[in-house]
Each structure stands twice: as C-alpha cells, then as structure tokens.
VOBA-1610 file (N, C-alpha, C; in pm, whole numbers, padded with zeros to 5 digits, always signed):
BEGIN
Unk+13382+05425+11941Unk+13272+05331+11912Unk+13164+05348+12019Unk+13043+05358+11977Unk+12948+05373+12055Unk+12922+05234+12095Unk+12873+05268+12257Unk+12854+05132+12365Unk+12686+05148+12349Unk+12663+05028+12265Unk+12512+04977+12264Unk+12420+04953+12424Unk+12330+04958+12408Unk+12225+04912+12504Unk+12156+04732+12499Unk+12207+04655+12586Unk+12183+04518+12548Unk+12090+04481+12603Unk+11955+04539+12703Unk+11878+04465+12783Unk+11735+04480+12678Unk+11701+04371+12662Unk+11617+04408+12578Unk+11466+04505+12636Unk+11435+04544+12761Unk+11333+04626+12811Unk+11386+04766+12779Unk+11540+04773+12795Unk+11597+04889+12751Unk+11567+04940+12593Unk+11600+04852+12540Unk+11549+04858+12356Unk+11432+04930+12302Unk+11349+04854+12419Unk+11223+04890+12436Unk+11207+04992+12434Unk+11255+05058+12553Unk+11149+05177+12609Unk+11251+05336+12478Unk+11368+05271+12456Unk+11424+05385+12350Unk+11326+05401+12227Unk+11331+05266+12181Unk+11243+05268+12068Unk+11112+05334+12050Unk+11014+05334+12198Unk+10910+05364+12227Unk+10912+05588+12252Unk+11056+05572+12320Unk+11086+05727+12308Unk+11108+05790+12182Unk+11205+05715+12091Unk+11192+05776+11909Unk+11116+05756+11896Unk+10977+05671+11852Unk+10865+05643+11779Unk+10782+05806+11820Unk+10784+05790+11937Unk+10676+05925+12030Unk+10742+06084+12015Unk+10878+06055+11949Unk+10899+06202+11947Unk+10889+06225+11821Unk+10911+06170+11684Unk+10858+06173+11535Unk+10722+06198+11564Unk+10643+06153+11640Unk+10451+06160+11601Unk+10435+06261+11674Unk+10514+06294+11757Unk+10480+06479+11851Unk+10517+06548+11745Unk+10633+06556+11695Unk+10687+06655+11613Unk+10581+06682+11498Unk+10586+06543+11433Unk+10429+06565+11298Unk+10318+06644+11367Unk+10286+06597+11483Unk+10182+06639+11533Unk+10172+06766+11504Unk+10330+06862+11597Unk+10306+06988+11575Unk+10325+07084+11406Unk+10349+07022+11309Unk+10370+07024+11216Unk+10203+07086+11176Unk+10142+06970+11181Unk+10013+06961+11155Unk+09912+07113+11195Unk+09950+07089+11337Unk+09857+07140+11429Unk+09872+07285+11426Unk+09845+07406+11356Unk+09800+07538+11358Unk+09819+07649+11442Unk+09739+07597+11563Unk+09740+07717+11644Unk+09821+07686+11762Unk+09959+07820+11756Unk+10027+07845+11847Unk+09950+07782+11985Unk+09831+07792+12073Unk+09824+07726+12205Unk+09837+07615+12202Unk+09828+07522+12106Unk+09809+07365+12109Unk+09935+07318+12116Unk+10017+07409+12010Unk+10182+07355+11986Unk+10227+07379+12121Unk+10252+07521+12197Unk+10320+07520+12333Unk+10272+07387+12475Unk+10131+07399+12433Unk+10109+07275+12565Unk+10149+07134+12530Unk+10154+07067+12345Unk+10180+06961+12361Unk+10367+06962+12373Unk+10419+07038+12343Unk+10541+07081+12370Unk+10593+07058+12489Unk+10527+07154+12578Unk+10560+07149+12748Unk+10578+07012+12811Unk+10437+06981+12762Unk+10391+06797+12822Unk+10474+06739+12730Unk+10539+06731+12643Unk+10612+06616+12551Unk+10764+06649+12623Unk+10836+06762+12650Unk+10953+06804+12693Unk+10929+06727+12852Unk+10887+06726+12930Unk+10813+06713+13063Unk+10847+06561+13057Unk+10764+06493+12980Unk+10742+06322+12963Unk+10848+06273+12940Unk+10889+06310+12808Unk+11053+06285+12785Unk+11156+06257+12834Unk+11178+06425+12889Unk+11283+06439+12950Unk+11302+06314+13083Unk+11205+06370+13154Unk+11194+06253+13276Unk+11192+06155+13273Unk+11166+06071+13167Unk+11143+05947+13135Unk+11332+05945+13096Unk+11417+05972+13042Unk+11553+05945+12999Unk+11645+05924+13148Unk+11610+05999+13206Unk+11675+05991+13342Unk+11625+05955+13420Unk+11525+05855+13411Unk+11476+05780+13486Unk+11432+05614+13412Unk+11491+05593+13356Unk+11455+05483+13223Unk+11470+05318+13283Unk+11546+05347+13368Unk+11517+05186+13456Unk+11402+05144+13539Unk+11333+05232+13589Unk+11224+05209+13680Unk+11090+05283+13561Unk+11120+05317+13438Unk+10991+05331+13380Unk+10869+05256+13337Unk+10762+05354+13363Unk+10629+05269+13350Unk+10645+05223+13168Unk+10652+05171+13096Unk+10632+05180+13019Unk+10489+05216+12901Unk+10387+05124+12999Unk+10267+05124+12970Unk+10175+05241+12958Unk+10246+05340+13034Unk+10197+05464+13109Unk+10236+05586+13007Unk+10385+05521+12967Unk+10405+05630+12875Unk+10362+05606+12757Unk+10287+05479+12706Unk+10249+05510+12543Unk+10127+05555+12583Unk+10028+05525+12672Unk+09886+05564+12714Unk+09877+05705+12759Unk+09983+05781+12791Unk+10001+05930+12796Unk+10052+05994+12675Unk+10143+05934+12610Unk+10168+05976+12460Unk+10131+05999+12348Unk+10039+05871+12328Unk+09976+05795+12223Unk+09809+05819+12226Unk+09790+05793+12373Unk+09689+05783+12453Unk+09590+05637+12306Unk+09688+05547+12367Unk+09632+05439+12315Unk+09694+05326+12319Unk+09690+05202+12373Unk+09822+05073+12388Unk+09866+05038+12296Unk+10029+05052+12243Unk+10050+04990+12107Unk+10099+04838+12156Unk+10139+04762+12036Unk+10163+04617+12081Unk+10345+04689+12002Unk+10431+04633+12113Unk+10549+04670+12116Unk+10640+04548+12160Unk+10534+04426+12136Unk+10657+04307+12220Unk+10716+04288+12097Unk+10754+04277+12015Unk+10826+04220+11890Unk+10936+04365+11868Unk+10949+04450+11937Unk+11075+04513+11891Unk+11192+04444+11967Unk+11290+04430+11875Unk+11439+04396+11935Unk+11544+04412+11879Unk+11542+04593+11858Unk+11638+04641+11765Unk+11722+04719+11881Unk+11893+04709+11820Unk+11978+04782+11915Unk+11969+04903+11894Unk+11977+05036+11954Unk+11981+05149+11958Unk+12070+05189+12059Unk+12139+05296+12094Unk+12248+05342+12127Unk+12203+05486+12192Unk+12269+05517+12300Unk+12157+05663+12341Unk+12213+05760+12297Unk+12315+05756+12182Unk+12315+05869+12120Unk+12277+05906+11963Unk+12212+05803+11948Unk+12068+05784+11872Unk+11998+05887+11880Unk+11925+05852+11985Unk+11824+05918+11988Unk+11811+06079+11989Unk+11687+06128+11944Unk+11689+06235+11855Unk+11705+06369+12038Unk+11765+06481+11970Unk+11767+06566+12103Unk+11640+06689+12147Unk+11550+06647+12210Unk+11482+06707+12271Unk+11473+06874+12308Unk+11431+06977+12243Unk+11471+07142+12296Unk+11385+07141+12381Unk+11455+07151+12516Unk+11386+07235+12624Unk+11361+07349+12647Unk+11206+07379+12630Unk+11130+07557+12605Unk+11085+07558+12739Unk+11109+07663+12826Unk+11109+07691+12970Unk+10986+07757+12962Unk+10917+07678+13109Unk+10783+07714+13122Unk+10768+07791+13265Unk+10717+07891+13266Unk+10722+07949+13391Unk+10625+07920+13490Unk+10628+07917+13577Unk+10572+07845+13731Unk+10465+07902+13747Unk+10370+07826+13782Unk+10276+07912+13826Unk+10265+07983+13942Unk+10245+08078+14024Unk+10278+08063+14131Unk+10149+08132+14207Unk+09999+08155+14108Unk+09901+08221+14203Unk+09821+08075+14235Unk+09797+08085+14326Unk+09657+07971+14371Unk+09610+07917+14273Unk+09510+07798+14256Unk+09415+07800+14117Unk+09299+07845+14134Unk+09227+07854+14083Unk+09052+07934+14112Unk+08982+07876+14102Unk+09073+07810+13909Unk+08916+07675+13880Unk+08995+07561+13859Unk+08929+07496+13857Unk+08961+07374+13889Unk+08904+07251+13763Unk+08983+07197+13630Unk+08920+07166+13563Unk+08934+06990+13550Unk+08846+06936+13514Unk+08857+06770+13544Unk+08729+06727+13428Unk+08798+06598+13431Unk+08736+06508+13311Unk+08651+06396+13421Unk+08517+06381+13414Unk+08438+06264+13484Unk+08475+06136+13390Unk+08464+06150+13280Unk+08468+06106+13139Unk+08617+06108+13081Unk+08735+06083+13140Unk+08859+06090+13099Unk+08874+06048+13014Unk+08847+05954+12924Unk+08857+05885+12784Unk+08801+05955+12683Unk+08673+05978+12697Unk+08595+06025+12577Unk+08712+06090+12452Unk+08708+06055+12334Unk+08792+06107+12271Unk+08710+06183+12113Unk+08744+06259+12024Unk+08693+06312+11919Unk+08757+06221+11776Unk+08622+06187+11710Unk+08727+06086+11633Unk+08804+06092+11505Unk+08824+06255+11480Unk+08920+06281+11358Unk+09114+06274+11425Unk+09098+06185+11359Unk+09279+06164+11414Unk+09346+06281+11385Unk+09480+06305+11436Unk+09554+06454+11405Unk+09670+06374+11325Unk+09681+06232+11302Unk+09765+06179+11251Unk+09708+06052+11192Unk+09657+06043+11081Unk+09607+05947+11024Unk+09651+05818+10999Unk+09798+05802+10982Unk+09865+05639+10983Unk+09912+05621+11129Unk+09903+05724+11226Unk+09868+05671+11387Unk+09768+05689+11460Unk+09660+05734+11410Unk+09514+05704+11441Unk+09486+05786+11576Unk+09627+05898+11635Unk+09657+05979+11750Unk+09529+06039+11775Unk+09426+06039+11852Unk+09317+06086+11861Unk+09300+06191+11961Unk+09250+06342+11952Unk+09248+06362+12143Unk+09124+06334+12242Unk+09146+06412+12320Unk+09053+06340+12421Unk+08991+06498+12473Unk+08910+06418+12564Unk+08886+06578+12648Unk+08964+06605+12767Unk+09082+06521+12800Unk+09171+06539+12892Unk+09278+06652+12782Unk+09285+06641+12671Unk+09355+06734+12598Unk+09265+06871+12581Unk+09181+06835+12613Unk+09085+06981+12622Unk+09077+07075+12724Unk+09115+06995+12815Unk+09118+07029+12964Unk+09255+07119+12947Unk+09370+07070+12939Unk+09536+07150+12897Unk+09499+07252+12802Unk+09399+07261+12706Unk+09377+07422+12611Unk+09304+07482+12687Unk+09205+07435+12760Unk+09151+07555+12834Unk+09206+07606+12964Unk+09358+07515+12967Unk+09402+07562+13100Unk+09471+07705+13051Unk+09518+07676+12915Unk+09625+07780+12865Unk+09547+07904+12837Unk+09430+07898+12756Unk+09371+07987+12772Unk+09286+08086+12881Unk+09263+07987+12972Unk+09201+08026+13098Unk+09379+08153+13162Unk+09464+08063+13134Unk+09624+08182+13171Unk+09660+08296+13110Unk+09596+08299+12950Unk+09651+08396+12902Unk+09532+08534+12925Unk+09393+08447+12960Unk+09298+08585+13050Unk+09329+08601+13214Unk+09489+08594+13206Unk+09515+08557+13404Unk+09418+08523+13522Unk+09383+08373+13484Unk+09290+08305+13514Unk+09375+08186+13547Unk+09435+08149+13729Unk+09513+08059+13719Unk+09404+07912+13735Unk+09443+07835+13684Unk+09369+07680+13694Unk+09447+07596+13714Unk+09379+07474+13740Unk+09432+07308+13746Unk+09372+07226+13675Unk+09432+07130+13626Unk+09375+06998+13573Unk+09412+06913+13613Unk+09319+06823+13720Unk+09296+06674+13712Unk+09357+06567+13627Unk+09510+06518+13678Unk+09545+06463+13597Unk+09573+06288+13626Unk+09507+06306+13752Unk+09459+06139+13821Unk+09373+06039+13733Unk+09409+05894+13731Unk+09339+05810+13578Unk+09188+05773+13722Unk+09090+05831+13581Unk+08966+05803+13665Unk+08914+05634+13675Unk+09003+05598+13539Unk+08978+05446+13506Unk+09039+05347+13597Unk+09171+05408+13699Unk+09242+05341+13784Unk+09150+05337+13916Unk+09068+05436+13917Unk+09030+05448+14057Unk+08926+05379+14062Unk+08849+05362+13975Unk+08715+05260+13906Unk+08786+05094+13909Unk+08889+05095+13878Unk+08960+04940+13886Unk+09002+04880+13990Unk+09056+05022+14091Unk+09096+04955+14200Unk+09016+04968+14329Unk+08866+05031+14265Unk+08768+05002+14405Unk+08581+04914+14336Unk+08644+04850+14262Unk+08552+04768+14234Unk+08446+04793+14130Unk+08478+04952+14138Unk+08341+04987+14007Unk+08363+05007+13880Unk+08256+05023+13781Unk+08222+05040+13683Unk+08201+05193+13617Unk+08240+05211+13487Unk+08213+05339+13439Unk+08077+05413+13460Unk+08032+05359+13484Unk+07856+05464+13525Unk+07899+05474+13642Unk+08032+05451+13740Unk+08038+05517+13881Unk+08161+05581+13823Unk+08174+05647+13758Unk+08301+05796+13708Unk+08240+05866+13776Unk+08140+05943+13798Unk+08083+06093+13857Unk+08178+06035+14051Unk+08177+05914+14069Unk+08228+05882+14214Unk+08346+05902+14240Unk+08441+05873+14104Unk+08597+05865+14092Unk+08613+06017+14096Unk+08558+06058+13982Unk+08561+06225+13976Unk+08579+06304+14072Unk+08458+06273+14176Unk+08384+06351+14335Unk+08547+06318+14407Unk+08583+06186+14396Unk+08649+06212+14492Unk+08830+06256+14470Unk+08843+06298+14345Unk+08965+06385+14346Unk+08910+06525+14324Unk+08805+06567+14330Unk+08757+06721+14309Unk+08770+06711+14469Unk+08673+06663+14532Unk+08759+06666+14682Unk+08842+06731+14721Unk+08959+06617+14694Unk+09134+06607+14716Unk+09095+06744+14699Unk+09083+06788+14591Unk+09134+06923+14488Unk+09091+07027+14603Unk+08992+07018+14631Unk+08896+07151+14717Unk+09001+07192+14829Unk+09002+07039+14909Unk+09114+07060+15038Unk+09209+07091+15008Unk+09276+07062+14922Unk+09431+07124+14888Unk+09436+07249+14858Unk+09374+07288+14791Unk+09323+07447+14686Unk+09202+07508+14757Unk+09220+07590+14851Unk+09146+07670+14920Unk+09058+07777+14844Unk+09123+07836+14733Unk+09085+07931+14639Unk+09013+07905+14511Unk+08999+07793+14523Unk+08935+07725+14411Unk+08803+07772+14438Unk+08735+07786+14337Unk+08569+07875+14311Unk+08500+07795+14243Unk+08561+07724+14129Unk+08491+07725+13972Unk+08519+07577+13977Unk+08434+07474+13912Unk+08455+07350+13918Unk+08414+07297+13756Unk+08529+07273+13649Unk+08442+07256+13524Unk+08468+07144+13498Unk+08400+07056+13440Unk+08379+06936+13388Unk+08367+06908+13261Unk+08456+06902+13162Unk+08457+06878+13048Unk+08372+06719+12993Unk+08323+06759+12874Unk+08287+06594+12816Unk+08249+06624+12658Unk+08256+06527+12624Unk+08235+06524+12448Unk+08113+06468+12441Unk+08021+06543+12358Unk+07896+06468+12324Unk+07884+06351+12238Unk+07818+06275+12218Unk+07815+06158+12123Unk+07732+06226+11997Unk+07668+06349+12006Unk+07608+06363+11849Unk+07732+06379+11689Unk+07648+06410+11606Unk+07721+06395+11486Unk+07740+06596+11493Unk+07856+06594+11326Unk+07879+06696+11369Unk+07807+06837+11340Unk+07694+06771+11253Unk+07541+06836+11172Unk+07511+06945+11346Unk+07494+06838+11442Unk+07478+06920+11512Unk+07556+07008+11619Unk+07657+06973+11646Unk+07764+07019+11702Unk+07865+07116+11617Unk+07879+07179+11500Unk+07953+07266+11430Unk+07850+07408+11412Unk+07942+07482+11440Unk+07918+07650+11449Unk+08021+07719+11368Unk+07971+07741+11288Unk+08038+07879+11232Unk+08000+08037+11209Unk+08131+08098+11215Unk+08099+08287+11241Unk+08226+08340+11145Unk+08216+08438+11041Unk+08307+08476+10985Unk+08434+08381+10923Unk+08350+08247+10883Unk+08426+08174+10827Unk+08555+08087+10911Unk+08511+08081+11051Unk+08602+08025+11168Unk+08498+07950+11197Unk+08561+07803+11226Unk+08449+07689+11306Unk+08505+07684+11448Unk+08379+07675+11484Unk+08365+07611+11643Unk+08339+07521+11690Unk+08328+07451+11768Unk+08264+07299+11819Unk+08126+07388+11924Unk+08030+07341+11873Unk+07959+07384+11997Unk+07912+07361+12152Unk+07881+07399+12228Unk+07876+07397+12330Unk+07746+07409+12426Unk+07722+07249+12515Unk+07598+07227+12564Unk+07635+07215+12716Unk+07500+07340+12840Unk+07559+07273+12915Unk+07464+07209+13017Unk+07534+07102+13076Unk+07460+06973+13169Unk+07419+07043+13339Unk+07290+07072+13365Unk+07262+07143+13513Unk+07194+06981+13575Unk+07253+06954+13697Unk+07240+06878+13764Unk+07149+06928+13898Unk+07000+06887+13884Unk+06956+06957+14014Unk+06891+06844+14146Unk+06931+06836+14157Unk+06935+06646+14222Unk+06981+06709+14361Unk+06995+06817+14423Unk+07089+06842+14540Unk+07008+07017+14551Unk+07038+07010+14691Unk+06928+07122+14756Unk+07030+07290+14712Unk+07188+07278+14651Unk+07194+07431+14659Unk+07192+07412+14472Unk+07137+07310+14421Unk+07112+07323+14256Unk+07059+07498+14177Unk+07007+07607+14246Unk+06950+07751+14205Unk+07078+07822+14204Unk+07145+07814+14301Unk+07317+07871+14250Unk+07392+07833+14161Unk+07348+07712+14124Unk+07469+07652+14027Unk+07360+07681+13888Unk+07285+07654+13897Unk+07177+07746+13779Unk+07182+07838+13723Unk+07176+07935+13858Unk+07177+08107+13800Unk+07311+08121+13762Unk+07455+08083+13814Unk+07545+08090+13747Unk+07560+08045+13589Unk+07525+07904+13575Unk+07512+07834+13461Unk+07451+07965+13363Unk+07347+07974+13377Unk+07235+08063+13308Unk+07278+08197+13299Unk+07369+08257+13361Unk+07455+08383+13312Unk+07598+08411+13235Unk+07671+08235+13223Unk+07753+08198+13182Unk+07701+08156+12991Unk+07581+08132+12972Unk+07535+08075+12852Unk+07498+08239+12775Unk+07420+08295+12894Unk+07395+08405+12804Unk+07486+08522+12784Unk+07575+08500+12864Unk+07715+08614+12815Unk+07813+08542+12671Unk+07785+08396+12681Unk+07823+08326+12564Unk+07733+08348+12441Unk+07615+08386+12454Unk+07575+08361+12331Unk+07518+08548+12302Unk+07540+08604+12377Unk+07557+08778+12336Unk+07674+08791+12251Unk+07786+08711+12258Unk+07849+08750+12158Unk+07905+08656+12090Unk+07856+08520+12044Unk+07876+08434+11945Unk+07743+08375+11945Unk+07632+08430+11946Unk+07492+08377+11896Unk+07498+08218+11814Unk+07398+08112+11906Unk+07442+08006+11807Unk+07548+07909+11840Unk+07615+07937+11908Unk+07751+07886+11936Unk+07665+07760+12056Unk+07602+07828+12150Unk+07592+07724+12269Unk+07443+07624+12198Unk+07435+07534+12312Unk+07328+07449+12241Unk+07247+07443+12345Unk+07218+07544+12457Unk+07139+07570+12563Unk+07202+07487+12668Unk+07093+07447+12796Unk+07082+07433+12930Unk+07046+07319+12889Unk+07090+07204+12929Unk+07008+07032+12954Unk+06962+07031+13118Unk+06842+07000+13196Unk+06869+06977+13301Unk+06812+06815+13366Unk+06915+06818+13394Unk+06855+06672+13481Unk+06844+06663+13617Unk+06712+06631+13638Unk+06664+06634+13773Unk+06698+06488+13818Unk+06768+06373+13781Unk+06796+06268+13836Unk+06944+06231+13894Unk+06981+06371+13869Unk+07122+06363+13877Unk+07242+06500+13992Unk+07364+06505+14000Unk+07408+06606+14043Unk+07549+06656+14005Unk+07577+06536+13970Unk+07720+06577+13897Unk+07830+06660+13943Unk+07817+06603+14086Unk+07944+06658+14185Unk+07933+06821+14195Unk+07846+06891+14128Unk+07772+07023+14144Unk+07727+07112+14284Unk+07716+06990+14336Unk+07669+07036+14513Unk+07832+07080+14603Unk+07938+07031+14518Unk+08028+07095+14542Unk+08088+07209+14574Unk+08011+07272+14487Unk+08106+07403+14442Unk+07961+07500+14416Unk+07930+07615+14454Unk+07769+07685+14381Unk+07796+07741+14255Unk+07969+07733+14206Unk+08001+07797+14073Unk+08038+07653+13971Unk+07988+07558+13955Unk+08022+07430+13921Unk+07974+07409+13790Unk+08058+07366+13677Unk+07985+07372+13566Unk+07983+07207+13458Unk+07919+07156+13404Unk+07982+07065+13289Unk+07902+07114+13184Unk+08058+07042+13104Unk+08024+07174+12948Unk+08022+07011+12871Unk+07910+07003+12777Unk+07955+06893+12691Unk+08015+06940+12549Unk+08149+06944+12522Unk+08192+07055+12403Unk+08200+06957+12278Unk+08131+06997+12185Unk+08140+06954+12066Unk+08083+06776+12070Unk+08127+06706+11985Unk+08100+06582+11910Unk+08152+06559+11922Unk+08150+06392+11866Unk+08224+06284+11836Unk+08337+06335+11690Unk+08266+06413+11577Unk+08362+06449+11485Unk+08406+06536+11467Unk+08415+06666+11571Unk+08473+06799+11575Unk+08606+06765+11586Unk+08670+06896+11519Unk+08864+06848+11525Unk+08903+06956+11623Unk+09012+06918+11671Unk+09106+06986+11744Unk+09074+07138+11746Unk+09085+07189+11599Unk+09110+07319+11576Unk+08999+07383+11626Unk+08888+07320+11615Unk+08698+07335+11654Unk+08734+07344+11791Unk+08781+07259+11843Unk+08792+07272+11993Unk+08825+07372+12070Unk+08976+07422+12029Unk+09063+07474+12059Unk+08956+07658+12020Unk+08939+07678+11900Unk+08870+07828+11885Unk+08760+07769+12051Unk+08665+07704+12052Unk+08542+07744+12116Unk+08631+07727+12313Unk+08706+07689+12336Unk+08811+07673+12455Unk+08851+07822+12471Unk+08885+07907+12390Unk+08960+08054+12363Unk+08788+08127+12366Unk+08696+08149+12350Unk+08594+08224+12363Unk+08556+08137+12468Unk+08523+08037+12516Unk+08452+08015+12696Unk+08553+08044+12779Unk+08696+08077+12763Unk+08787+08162+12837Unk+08759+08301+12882Unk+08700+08316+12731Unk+08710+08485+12716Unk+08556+08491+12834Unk+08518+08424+12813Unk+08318+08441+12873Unk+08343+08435+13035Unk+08427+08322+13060Unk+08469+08314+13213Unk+08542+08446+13260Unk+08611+08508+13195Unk+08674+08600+13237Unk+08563+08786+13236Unk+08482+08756+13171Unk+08401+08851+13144Unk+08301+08836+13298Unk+08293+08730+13303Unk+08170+08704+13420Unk+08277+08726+13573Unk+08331+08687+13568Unk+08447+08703+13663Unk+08457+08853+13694Unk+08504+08954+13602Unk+08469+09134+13597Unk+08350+09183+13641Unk+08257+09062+13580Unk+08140+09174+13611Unk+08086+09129+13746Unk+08153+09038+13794Unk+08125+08976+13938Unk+08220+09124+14061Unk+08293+09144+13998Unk+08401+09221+14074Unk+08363+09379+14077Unk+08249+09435+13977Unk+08185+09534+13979Unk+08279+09607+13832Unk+08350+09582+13804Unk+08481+09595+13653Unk+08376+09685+13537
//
C-alpha cells in the first residue's frame, strides 16, 4: 500500500509538479523545432528534478513563475497524491560548458512577453527571457560560448525602491556582476520585444517567417562611435543576406542603455507583440549565424 503525503503544502507543490510536467510535455508536442524542444527540456529536467529533492524548503511561487511564467491561484487544491504518482521525468544529459562566455545576453525588459500562447487553454506565453535561452543555443551550435542573465530584474526594482522605467539600472547592475566575473566577455546583447503589430514586424523569404529585427543605438555616453560602427556592421552583414529582415538603426540621443559598457554592446528589439515562437526562434538562428560571421571577419578568417 502506498504511504500518502498528508501535509497539505506538500499536496501542493506535487500537484503543481504534475500540472507543469503535462503543459511542458504539450508544449513540446506542439513546438517544431528541435532547439526549442532541447532547451525547454534541459530547463524543465533542471527545475524538476531539483525541486523533488528538495520539496520541503521549496519556493513554490518561484516555480510556477519560472514554469508557467505566470501566478496561478492554487489555494483550493487539496487532493492526496502519493510520490509514486507522479509522472517520471527522462534525464537528457547536458554537457558543461567549459569555455569562458564572450557574450553575455540579458533582458532590461525581463517580462516583455509575445502574445500568441504556445498553449491556448494555458495561455503559456514566452517571453524574451525565453529568447535569450534560443539564442544561447544557437549562439553554441556556431561555438559561440554565452550567458544569460537569469537574475529577476523585477526583484531588484522591488527591493531598492524603484520603478520599471529604472530596469536599464537593475540591468547595469548585473551586467556589471557579469563583466567582473567573466573577464572574456566582449559582446553585451539586450534582448526586447517591440510593442508594434505584426504588419510590421513579420518577414518572410522562401516561404519561412521571421520576426524582424530593430536595433536600439544609445548615444548618450562619450565611447557611443564604437558601439555604432559595430551596430552598423552587424545590420549590414544581416541584411546582405536576408534583405528586409532588419528594420534599421533607431538612435537615441537621450539615452545609453548600459552601452558605455561594453564598445561591442548591442539591443535588438526582435519582433512584436504577435510574432510566435517559431518567428523567433528562425530570426535567433540567422543573428547567430551574423554574429559569428562578424566575429571571422574580425579575426582576418
């Protein structure tokens, strides 16, 4: 006879682990392209796992807002479950990274999300923190090692008094962290989702869509001509060979966007509010390919 689980926080957090591994699994069901399935895989095996063997001291809150990436209301469950219930997890072995990172990728804008759900009766939306994990994978498979910023920018805004128009502050100061820790770090990218519709944000080439791609030059700071001329050789190696795809140079002279950082520093605003995943994910796999091209021809290649 199986020995039930009687605490009801315990109930909880099982229930909250089956619910999240049915909507990963659909997820990957859904979801197309081999890079998307291995990273939400990794991160779902990762979350999981750790979360089972560690289930007394779990955040709970943390794991539907990393899962879900959205708060469900979960006080009314109080069903028994048994831990051999629950469904068994395959662990797919991920190999270590073990070169330095180069670039360094982060969300100012950690929320921003795209608003075609990947799961329509759970409304699972991604974000550009999920954009950040495809372009990490792709940035690996052109052996291009990276990082992503996986510090809540919204925590650091809560627990020093400010407001979302001070994100570029929260941002600055784990790109920081990042710099000092990561000596080899070069490249500083800043993901964000535009608010236009998708009239203007969709690209297509040979019957494959893209999300397109705009990018933000911050010249507000005295080494702003390096981060320019980079910018400006990064757009036009992008659009030599997907013409159309980018949506030019924005520049704002009122601004800097943690740019004075780094002289290779970039923010990309990728796609819309209604571009899907799949849009994402193609135009993530060609600004891989573009970083890695500029990177060669930096090296004399």
């Amino acid at each position: 006879m199986r020995k039930k689980i009687k605490t009801k926080n315990s109930k909880k957090i099982y229930i909250i682990l089956f619910i999240g591994t049915i909507i990963f699994y659909s997820y990957l069901k859904i979801v197309k392209t081999s890079n998307i399935k291995t990273i939400i895989i990794n991160e779902t095996n990762k979350m999981f796992n750790t979360s089972l063997s560690k289930y007394k001291s779990f955040d709970k809150t943390k794991m539907v807002y990393e899962s879900l990436n959205k708060i469900i209301d979960y006080s009314d469950l109080d069903i028994e479950i048994s831990l051999e219930e629950l469904p068994e997890i395959p662990i797919i072995n991920q190999k270590e990274e073990k070169k330095d990172p180069i670039v360094y990728i982060y969300n100012s804008h950690q929320t921003e999300s795209y608003n075609e759900p990947v799961i329509t009766d759970y409304t699972i939306t991604p974000t550009v923190l999920t954009a950040s994990y495809i372009l990490k994978e792709h940035l690996g498979n052109n052996n291009i090692p990276s990082m992503v910023e996986t510090n809540s920018m919204k925590k650091y805004l809560t627990e020093n008094g400010l407001q979302y128009k001070d994100s570029y502050e929260a941002s600055r100061y784990y790109a920081k962290n990042a710099l000092n820790e990561n000596k080899k770090v070069e490249y500083l990218i800043d993901l964000h989702r535009d608010s236009v519709k998708k009239e203007k944000t969709l690209y297509e080439k040979k019957g494959k869509k893209y999300a397109r791609i705009m990018f933000v030059v911050g010249t507000n700071h005295k080494n702003y001509e390096k981060n320019l001329k980079f910018v400006k050789e990064i757009n036009e190696l992008l659009n030599k060979k997907y013409k159309g795809i980018s949506r030019g140079i924005y520049i704002r002279e009122d601004a800097r966007f943690n740019q004075d950082l780094k002289d290779k520093a970039i923010l990309i605003e990728l796609g819309g509010v209604d571009n899907t995943l799949e849009e994402i994910n193609n135009s993530l796999e060609v600004f891989a390919s573009i970083i890695n091209n500029y990177m060669e021809n930096q090296n004399g290649n």
